[in-house]
BALOBA-1460 file (C-alpha; in Angstrom, 3 decimals):
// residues 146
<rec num="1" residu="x" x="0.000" y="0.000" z="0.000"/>
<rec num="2" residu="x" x="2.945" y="2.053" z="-0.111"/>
<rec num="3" residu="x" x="2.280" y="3.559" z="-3.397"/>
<rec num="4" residu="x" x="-1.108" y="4.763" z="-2.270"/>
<rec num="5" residu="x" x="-0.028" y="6.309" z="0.689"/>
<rec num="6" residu="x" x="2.608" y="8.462" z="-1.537"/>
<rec num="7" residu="x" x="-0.423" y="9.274" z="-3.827"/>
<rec num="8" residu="x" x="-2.677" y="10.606" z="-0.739"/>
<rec num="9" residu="x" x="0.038" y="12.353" z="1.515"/>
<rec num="10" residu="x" x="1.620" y="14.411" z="-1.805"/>
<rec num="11" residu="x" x="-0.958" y="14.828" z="-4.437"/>
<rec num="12" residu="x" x="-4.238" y="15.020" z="-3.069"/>
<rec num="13" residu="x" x="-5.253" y="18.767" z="-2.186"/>
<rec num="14" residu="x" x="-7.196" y="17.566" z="1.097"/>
<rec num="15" residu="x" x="-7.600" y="21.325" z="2.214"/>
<rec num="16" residu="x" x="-9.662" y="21.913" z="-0.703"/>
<rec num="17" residu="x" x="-12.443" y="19.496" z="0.097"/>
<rec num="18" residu="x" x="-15.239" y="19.741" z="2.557"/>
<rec num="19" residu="x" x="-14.776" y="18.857" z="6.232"/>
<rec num="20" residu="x" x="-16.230" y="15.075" z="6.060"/>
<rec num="21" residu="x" x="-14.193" y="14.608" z="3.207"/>
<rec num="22" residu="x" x="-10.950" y="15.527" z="5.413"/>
<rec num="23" residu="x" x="-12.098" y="13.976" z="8.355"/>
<rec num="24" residu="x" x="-12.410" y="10.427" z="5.959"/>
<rec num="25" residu="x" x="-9.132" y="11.016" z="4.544"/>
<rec num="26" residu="x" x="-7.437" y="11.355" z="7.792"/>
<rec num="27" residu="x" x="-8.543" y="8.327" z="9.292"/>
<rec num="28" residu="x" x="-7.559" y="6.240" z="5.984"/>
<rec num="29" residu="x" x="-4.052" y="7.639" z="5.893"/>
<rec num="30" residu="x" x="-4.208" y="7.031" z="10.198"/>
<rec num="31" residu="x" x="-5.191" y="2.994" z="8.961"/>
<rec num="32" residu="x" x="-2.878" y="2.884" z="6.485"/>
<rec num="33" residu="x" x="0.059" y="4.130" z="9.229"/>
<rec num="34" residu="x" x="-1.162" y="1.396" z="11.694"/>
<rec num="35" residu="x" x="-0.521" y="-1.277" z="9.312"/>
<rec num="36" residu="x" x="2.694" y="-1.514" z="8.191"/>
<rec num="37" residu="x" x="3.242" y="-5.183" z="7.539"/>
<rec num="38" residu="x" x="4.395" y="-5.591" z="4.743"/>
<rec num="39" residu="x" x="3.975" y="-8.754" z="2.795"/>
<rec num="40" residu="x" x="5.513" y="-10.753" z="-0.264"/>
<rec num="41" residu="x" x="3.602" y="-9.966" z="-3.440"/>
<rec num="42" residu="x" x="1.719" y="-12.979" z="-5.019"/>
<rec num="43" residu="x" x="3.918" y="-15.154" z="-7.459"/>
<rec num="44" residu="x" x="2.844" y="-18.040" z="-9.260"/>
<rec num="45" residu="x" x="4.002" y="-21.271" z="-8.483"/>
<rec num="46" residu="x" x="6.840" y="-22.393" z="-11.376"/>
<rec num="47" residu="x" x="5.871" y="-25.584" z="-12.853"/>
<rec num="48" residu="x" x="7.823" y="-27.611" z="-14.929"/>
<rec num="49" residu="x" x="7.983" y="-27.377" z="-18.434"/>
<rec num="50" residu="x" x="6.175" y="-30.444" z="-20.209"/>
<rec num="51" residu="x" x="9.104" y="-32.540" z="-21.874"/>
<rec num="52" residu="x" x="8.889" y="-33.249" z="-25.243"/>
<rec num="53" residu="x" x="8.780" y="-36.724" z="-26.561"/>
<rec num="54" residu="x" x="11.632" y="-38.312" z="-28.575"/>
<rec num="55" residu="x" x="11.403" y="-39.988" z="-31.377"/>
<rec num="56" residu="x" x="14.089" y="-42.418" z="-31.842"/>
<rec num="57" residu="x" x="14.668" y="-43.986" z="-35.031"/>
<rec num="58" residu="x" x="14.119" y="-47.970" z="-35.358"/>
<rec num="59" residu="x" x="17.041" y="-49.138" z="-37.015"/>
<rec num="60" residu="x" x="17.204" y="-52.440" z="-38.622"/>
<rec num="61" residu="x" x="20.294" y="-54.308" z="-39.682"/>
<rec num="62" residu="x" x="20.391" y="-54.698" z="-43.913"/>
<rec num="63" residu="x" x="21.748" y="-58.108" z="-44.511"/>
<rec num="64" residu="x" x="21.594" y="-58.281" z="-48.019"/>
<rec num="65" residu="x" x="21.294" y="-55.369" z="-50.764"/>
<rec num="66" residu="x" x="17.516" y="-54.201" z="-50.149"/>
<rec num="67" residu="x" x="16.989" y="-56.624" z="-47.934"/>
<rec num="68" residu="x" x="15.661" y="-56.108" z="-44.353"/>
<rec num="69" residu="x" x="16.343" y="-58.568" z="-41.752"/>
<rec num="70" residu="x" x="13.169" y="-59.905" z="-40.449"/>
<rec num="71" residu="x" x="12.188" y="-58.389" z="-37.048"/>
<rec num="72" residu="x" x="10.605" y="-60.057" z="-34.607"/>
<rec num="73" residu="x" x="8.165" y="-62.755" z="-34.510"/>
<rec num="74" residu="x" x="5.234" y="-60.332" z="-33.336"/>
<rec num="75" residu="x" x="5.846" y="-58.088" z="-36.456"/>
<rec num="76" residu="x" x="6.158" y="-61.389" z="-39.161"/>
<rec num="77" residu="x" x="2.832" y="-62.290" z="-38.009"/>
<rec num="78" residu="x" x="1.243" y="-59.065" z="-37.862"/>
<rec num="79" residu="x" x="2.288" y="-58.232" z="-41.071"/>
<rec num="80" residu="x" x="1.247" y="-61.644" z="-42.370"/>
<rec num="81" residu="x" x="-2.221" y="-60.975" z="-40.692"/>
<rec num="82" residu="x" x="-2.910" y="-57.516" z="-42.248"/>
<rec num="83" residu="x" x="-1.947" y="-58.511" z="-45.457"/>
<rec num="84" residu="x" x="-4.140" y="-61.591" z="-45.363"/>
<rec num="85" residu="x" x="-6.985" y="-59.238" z="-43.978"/>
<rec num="86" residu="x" x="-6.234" y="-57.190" z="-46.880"/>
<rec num="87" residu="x" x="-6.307" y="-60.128" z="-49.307"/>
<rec num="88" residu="x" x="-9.967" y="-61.108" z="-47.870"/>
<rec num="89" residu="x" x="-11.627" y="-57.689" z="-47.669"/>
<rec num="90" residu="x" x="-10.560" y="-57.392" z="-51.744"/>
<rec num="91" residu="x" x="-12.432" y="-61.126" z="-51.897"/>
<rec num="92" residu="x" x="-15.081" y="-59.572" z="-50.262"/>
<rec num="93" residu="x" x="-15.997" y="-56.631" z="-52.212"/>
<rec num="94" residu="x" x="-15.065" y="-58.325" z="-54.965"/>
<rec num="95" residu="x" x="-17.995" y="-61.140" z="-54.121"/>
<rec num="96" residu="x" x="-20.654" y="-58.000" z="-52.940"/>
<rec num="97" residu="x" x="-20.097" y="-56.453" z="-56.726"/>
<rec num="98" residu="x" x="-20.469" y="-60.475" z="-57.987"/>
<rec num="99" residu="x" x="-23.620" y="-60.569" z="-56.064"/>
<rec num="100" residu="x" x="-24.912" y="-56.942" z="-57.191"/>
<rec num="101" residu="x" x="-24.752" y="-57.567" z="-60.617"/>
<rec num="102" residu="x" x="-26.196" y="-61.140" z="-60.373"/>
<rec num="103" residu="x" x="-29.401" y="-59.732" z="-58.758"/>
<rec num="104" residu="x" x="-29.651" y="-56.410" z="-60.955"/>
<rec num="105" residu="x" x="-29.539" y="-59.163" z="-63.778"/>
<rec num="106" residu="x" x="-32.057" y="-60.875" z="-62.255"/>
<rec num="107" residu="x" x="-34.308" y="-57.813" z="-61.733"/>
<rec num="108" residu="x" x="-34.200" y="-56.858" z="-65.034"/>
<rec num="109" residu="x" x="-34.586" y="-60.230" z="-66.733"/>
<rec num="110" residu="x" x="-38.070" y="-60.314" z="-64.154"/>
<rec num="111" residu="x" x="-38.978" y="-56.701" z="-65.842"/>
<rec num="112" residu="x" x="-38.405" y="-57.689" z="-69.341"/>
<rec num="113" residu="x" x="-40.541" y="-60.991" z="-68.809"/>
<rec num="114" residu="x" x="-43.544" y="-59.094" z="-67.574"/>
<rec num="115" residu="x" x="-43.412" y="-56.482" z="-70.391"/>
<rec num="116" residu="x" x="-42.908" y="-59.704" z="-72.900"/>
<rec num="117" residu="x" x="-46.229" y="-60.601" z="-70.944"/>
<rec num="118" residu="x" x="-48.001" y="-57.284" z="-71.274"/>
<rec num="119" residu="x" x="-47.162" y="-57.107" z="-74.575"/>
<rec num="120" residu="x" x="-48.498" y="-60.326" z="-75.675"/>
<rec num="121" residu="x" x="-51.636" y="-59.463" z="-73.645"/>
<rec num="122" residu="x" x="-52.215" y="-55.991" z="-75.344"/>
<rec num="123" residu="x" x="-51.602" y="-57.835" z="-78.684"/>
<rec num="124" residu="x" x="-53.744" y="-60.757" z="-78.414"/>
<rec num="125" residu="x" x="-56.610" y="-58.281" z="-76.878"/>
<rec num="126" residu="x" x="-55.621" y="-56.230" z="-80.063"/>
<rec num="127" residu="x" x="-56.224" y="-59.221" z="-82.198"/>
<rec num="128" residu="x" x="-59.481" y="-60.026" z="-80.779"/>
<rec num="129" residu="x" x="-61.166" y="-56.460" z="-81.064"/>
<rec num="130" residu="x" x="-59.902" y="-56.763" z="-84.690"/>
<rec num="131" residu="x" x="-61.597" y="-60.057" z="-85.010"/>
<rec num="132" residu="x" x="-64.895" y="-58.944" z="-83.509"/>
<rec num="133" residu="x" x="-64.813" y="-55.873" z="-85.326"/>
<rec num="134" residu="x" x="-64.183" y="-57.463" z="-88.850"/>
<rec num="135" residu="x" x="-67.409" y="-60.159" z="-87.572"/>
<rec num="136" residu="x" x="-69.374" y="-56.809" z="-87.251"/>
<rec num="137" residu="x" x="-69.051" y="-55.458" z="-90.555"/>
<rec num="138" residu="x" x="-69.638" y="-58.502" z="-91.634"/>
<rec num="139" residu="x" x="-72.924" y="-58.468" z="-90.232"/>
<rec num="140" residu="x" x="-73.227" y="-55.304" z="-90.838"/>
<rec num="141" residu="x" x="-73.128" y="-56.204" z="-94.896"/>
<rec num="142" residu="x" x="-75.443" y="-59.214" z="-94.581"/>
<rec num="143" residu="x" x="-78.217" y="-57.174" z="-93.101"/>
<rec num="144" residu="x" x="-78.035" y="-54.080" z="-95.979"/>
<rec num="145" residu="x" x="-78.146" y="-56.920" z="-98.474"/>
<rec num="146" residu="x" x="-81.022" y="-58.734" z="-97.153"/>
């Protein structure tokens, strides 16, 4: 509080204000006499800085020119098993595809048999109205000539 009680004592003008005003200012720099403890400012607490994490670099004995020598058994196998997983998922999609094209040949196979159907419907329905029609006229004819 040091710095405040500089400000008040030299560069306040306390005889210009009114009396309450002097009477309040006198009993703050009276309590800030009194207490003359002084204390540490606050400081944060230093942590420590977060290490970084090193990368070392795997190295691997070349036995033969472009070689690698095998690593351990763990990595063989693991290698062995994604490549196998690999090998199957390829399988797979390649059977989905097998199977997609089976059924859209299916579907459409189903589609062209019921138009084949339709049409052989509208045609024979065709033929009969022609048939029927052609019996009318004929009748038609008899009964002007009779």
């Amino acid at each position: 509080m040091h710095p405040v009680r500089v400000l008040l004592t030299q560069h306040v003008p306390v005889n210009e204000y009114p009396e309450k005003m002097q009477e309040w200012y006198h009993s703050a720099v009276k309590e800030l006499e009194n207490k003359v403890k002084h204390y540490t400012p606050l400081i944060c607490e230093k942590k420590k800085p977060v290490p970084l994490k090193q990368y070392t670099p795997k190295i691997v004995k070349v036995l033969e020119f472009g070689r690698k020598q095998a690593g351990s058994k763990k990595e063989q196998e693991r290698k062995q098993l994604i490549q196998r997983h690999k090998r199957e998922l390829k399988g797979a999609i390649r059977e989905i595809r097998k199977d997609n094209q089976f059924l859209a040949r299916m579907q459409l196979s189903e589609i062209m048999e019921r138009d084949s159907a339709r049409k052989r419907k509208v045609k024979e329905l065709l033929g009969s109205l022609a048939t029927q029609e052609g019996e009318w006229k004929a009748m038609k004819r008899q009964k002007w000539k009779n």
